[in-house]
C-alpha positions as CSV (number, residue, x, y, z in Angstrom):
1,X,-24.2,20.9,16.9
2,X,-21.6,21.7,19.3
3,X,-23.4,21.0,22.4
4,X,-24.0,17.6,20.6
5,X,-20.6,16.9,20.4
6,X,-20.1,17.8,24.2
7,X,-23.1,15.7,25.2
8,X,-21.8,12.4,23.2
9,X,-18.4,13.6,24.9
10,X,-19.5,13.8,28.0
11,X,-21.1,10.2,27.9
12,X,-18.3,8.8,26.6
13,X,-15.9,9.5,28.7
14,X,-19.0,8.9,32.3
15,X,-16.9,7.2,34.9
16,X,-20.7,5.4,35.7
17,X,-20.8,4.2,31.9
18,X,-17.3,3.1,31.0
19,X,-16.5,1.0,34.7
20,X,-18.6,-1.8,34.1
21,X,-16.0,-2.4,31.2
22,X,-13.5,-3.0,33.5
23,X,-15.7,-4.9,35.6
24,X,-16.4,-7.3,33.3
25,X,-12.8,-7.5,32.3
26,X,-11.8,-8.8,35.1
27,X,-14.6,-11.0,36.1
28,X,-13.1,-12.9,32.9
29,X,-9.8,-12.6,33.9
30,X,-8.0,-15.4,35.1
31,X,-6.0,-13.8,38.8
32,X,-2.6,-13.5,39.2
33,X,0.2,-10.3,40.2
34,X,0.0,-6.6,39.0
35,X,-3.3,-7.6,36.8
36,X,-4.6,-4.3,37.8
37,X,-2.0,-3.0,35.2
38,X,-3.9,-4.2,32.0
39,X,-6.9,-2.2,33.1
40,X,-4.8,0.1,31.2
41,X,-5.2,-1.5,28.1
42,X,-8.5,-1.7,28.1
43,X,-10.2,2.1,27.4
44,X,-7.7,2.5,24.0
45,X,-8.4,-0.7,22.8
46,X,-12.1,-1.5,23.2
47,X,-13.0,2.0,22.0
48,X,-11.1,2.3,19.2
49,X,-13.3,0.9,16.4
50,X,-10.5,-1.1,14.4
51,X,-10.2,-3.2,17.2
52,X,-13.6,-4.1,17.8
53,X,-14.1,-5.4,14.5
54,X,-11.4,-7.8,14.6
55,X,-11.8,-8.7,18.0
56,X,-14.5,-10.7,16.9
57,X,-11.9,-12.8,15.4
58,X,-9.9,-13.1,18.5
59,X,-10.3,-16.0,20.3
60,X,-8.9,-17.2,23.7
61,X,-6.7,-19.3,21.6
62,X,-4.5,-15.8,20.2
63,X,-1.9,-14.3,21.5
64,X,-1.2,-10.9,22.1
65,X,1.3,-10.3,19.2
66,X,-1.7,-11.1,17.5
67,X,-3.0,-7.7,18.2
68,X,0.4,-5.7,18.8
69,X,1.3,-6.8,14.9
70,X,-1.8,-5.6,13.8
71,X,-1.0,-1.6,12.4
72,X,-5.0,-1.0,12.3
73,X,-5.4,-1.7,16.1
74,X,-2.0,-0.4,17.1
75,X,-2.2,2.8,14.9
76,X,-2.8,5.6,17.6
77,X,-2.4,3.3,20.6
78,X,-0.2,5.3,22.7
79,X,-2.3,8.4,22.0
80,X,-5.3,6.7,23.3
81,X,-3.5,4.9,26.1
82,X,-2.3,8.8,27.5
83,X,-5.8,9.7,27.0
84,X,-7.9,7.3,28.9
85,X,-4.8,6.6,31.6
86,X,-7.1,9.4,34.5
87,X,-10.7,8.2,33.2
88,X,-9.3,4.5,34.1
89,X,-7.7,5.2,37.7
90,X,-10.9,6.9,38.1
91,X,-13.0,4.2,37.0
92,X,-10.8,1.6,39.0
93,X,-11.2,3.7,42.3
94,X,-14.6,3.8,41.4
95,X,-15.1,0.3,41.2
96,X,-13.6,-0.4,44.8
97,X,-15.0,2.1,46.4
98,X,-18.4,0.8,45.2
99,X,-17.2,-3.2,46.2
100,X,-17.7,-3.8,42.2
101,X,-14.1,-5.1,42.4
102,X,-11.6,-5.2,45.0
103,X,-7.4,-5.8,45.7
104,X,-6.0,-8.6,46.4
105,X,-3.5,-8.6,48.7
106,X,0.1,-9.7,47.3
107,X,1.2,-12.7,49.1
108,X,4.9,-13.1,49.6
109,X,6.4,-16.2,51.5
């Protein structure tokens, strides 16, 4: 059983498995400064299960103190965020190192 657990782990937490997450992300994402931030956000609350229930809920039309207000999603989030903050800058150097995504340039006038 315990080299179950390690196997499911190690899957889990695949750098090859969990970028295209981000990937899509931000193919949804409208641009604009420092988005590369929220990539952040997105490990602790996609895989937490609380949240993928309601996000089906969620629509384009809620906010984001829909979700913050919500003690079920938010209930552990700063665990999670500390946990997947290294699997995400790897997944993200990942990404542009394999063109999947890239940097834009921050234009100043």
């Amino acid at each position: 059983m315990s080299k179950f657990v390690e196997n499911i782990s190690t899957l889990q937490n695949n750098i090859f498995i969990l970028t295209p997450l981000l990937v899509s992300f931000y193919k949804n994402l409208k641009p604009m400064d420092k988005n590369i931030l929220l990539a952040y956000f997105v490990f602790p609350l996609v895989l937490n299960n609380e949240f993928i229930e309601k996000i089906q809920k969620i629509t384009t039309a809620s906010n984001l103190s829909r979700i913050t207000k919500d003690k079920d999603i938010m209930a552990g989030f700063e665990e999670r965020f500390y946990f997947y903050k290294e699997q995400t800058n790897k997944c993200l150097q990942y990404a542009i190192a394999v063109s999947y995504t890239h940097l834009r340039a921050h234009e100043t006038r």
